[in-house]
N, C-alpha and C positions, 0 to 999 in steps of 0.2 A: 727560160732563163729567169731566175729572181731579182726579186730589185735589187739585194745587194751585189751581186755580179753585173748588173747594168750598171750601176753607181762608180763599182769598183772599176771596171772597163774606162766609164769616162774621165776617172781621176787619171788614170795611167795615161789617156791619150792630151787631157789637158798637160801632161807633165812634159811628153814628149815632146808637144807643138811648142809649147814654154820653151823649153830650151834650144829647137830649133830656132824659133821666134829670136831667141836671144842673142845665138849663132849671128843670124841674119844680121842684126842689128849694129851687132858690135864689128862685123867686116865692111859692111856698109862707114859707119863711124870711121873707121881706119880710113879708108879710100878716101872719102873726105878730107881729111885730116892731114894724110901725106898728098895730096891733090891741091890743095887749097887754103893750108894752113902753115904755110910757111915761115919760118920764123927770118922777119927781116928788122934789125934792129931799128933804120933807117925809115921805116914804115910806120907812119899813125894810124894804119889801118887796123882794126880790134877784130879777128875774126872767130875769138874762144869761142862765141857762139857757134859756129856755122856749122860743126857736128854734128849739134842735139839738132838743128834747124831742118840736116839734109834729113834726118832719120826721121821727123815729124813728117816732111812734106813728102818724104815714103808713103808712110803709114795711111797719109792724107789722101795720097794720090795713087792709093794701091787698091785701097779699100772702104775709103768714105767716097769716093764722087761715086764710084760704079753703083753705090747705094743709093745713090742720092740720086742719080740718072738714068737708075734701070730697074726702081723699087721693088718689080713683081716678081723679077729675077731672084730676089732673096728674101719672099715670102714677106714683105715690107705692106705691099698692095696686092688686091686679088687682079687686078688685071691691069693693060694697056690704057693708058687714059681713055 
């Protein structure tokens, strides 16, 4: 296989993962939203945020601790402490 069919391969699967990635993000956001973001006129509570907040601490808690807890696992560290 040449490099440009390796290059070319990993842009198409970068594309694919993108838009599932995106999928993901933007149903997760809903669920939040209709879950948690209720519109109460009567309420001082501000929860515009808590969307983008649920979809970070996704992100956060999907794929940065496992990294961060199991380095060797993802080629981070050569071994077990």
């Amino acid at each position: 296989m040449s490099q440009v069919s390796h290059l070319s391969s990993a842009f198409e699967s970068l594309l694919t993962y993108y838009s599932e990635m995106r999928l993901l993000f933007m149903t997760l956001r809903k669920v939040v939203e209709q879950r948690y973001c209720q519109t109460d006129p009567t309420s001082i509570e501000d929860h515009s945020n808590l969307p983008s907040q649920g979809v970070s601490a996704f992100v956060f808690l999907r794929f940065i601790v496992p990294a961060i807890l199991h380095p060797h696992l993802f080629g981070l560290y050569a071994g077990r402490y």
